[in-house]
FINU-557156 format. One line per 2 residues: number of its first residue (from 1); for each residue x, y, z of C-alpha. Coordinates in steps of 0.02 Angstrom, whole numbers. Each point is the difference from the previous one (the first is absolute). Example, Ala and Ser with C-alpha at 12.3 -4.5 7.8 and 13.67 -1.06 7.14 Angstrom:
BEGIN
1) 615/-225/390 ~ 69/172/-33
***
This chain:
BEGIN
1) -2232/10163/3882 ~ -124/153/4
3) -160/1/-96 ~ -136/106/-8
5) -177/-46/87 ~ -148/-8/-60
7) -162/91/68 ~ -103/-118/51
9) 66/-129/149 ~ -95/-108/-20
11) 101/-109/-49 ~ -62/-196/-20
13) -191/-14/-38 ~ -109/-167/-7
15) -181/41/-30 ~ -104/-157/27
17) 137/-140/-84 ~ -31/-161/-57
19) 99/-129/-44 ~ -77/-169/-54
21) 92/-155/-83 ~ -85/-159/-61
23) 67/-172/18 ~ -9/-147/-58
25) -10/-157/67 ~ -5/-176/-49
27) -188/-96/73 ~ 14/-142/-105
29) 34/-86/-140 ~ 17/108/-147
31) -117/131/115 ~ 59/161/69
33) -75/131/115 ~ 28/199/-24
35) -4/100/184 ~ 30/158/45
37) 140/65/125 ~ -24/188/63
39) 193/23/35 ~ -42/190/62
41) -201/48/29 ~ -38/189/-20
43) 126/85/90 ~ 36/172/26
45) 137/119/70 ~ 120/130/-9
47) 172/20/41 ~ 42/188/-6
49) 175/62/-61 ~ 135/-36/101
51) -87/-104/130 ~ 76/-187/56
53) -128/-149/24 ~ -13/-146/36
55) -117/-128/-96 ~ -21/-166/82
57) -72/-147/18 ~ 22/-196/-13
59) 32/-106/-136 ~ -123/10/-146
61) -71/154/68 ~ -1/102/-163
63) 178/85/39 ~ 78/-32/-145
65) -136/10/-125 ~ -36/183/64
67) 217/25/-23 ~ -18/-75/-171
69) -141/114/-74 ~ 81/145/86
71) 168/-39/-101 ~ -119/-33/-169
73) 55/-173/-8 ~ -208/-58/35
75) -125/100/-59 ~ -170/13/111
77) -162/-73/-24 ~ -92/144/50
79) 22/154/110 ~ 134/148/-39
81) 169/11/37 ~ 130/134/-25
83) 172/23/73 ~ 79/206/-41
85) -168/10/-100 ~ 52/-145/-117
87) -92/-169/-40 ~ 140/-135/31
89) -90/-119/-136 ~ -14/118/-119
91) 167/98/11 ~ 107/-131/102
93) 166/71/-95 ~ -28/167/35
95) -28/-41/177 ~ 147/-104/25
97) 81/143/-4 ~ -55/70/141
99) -31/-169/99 ~ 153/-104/107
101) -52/-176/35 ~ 127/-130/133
103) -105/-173/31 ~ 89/-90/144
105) -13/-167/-104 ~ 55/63/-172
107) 148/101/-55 ~ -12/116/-149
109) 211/-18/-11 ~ 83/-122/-133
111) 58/-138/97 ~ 156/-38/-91
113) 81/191/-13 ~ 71/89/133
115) -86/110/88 ~ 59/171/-69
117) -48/-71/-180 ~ -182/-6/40
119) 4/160/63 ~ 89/58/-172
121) -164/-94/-98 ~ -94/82/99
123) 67/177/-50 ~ -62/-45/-170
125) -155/-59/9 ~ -64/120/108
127) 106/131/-127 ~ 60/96/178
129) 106/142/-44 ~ 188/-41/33
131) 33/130/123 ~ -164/-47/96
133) 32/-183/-27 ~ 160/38/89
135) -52/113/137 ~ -138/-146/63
137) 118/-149/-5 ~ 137/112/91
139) -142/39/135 ~ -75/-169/8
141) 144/-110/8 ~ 63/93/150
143) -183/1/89 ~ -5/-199/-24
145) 176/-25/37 ~ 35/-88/-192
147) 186/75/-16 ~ 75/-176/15
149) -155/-99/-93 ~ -3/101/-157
151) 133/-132/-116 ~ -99/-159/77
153) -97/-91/-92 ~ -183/1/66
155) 5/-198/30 ~ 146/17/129
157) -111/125/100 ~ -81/-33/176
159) -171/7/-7 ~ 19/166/86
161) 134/71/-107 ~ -128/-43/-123
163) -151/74/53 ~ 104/174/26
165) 69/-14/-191 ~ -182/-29/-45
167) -58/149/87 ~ 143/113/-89
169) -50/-48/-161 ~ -185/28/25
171) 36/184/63 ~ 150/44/-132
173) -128/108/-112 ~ -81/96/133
175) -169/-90/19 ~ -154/104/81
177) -88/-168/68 ~ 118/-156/71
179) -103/-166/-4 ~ 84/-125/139
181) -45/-174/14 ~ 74/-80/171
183) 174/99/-28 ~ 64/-73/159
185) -72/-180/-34 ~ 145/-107/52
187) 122/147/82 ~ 104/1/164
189) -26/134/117 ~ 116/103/-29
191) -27/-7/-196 ~ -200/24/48
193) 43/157/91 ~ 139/74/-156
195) -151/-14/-104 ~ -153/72/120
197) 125/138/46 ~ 19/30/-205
199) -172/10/-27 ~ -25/104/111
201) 112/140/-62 ~ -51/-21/-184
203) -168/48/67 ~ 41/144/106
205) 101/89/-138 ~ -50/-56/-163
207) -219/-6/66 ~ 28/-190/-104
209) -179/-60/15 ~ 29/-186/67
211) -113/-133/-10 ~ 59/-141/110
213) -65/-199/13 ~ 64/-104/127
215) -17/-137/135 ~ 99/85/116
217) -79/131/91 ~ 146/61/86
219) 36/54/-170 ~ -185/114/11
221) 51/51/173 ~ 164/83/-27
223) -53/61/-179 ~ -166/44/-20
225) -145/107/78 ~ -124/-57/-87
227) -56/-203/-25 ~ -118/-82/-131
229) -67/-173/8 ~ -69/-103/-113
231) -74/-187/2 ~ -116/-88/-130
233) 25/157/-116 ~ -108/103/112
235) 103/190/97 ~ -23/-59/193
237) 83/120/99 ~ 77/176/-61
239) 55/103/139 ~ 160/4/124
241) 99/-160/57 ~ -65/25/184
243) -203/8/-78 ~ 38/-166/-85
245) 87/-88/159 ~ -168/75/99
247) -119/-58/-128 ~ 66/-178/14
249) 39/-2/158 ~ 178/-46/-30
251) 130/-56/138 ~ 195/17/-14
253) 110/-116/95 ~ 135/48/129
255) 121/-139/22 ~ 93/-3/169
257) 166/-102/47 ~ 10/27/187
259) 164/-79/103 ~ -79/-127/67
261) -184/-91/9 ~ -128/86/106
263) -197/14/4 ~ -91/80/-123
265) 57/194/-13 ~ -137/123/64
267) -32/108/-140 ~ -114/160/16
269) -165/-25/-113 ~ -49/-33/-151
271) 170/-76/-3 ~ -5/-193/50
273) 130/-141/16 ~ -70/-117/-141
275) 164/-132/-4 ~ 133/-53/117
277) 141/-117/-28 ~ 129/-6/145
279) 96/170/4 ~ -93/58/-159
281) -163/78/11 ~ -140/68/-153
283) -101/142/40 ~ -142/63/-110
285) -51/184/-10 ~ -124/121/-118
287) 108/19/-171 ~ -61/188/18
289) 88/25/146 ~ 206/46/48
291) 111/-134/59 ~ 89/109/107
293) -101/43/173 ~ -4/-200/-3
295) 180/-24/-27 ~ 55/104/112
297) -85/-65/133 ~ 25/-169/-26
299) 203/81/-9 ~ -25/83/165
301) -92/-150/72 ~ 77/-170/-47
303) 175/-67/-23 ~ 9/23/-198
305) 110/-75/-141 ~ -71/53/-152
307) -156/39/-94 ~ -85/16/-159
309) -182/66/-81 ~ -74/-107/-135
311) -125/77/-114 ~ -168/-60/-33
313) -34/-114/-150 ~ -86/94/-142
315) -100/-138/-38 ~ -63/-23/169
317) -43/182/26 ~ -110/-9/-153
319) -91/-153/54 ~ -25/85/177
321) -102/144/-107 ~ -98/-130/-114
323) -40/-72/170 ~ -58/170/70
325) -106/47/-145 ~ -99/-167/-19
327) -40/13/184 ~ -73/192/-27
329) -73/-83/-152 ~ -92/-134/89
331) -41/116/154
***
């Protein structure tokens, strides 16, 4: 699976992008009305060879119209994009190539073959050398633990199962950029963590430059360094997970099951009890901060059964900053 870099690492570049649809809609009888939708509103980045990020944001954002003219399948309305220096619209064949795509939602396997036999297709179409074609499948289907999945037909999978055959076949040619759309939408835990703990190593030894959209930021924690969000088309935030949590001023939730009911636990600030229901208590604490110096006390302090974190909603971190910019805007 070697390949030879190129010189510059820059990687993924958007230059000012555009992307504008107009719709239609019905206003009366025999009368319609043409608008304008600005799906993605002069954006620009880049993603530098090798790096992992995470590009997020709620639904309607823009997410998938940026994945879409990255892969070639939409073409912008203005601005320039290139991914290893090529123009997705204008050379989308020669870049598939080169490009791995897995959207949580959709599966790029045929439903009705086994497993193995889309794999085989695959081979083919991408014309992968048979020794190389070989050497991958080998290497992948013992990463994603596939050994006993590989004469199944793809409609008898788990949605799990699934999700790791789709990520096989997206990386069976040796793709420089992986494009992931929710890829643990739907998972268990323990399939969630087969998969984070896969990305992770493609990243570390084959520098696979991965793009990742998702809902889950647990996902962004334990993968990425570096966070993107975007809302209403527009680049909000591009900087570290913690810079985004501070920015909105985001709150994770530590979930406490104590033996029996007692008064509200006294936790050190900024951490507060926000909810308590009998033996179960809800405190709230800065997203930015560790769980741990408040666990363990609370472990050291009160009769405990069991905890959890919950992470922040995306959504509501994003509304938190909209909230915090009007209020600079009006001041």
């Amino acid at each position: 699976m070697d390949r030879v870099d190129g010189v510059d690492d820059a990687f993924i570049e958007l230059d000012g992008v555009e992307k504008v649809f107009e719709v239609r809609r019905k206003t009366g009888f025999l009368k319609r009305e043409r608008r304008q939708v600005r799906a993605v509103d002069s954006i620009s980045f880049r993603v530098e060879r090798g790096e992992m990020v995470g590009y997020i944001g709620p639904n309607g954002a823009g997410k998938s119209t940026t994945i879409k003219m990255l892969t070639g399948i939409l073409t912008p309305s203005a601005g320039r994009l290139r991914v290893a220096g090529i123009d997705p619209s204008r050379e989308r064949t020669r870049l598939a190539h080169r490009i791995g795509v897995v959207f949580g939602q959709r599966t790029t396997l045929w439903w009705d073959l086994p497993l193995v036999d889309s794999y085989r297709l695959m081979h083919r179409m991408y014309r992968i050398p048979d020794a190389r074609y070989r050497e991958n499948l080998d290497r992948l289907v013992e990463l994603l633990d596939l050994a006993d999945l590989l004469d199944v037909p793809v409609r008898q999978l788990s949605l799990g199962q699934r999700m790791r055959g789709d990520i096989a076949a997206a990386l069976l040619h040796d793709p420089e950029v992986l494009y992931l759309d929710e890829p643990t939408i739907g998972l268990d835990v323990v399939s969630k963590a087969r998969v984070r703990e896969f990305l992770r190593e493609l990243n570390a030894e084959r520098r696979t430059t991965v793009l990742l959209t998702t809902h889950d930021l647990q996902d962004i924690e334990q993968l990425c360094k570096r966070v993107m969000v975007i809302d209403h088309g527009r680049l909000m935030y591009d900087g570290p997970l913690a810079g985004l949590h501070e920015a909105g001023e985001s709150e994770r939730t530590l979930v406490v099951d104590l033996e029996r009911e007692l008064p509200p636990i006294e936790a050190p600030a900024p951490a507060r009890v926000v909810r308590v229901e009998g033996p179960r208590q809800w405190l709230a604490f800065p997203a930015a901060e560790s769980a741990a110096p408040l666990v363990a006390r609370i472990a050291a302090e009160y009769p405990l059964v069991d905890l959890s974190v919950r992470e922040p909603d995306i959504e509501a971190v994003i509304a938190k900053m909209y909230a915090e910019q009007a209020g600079r805007a009006v001041s």
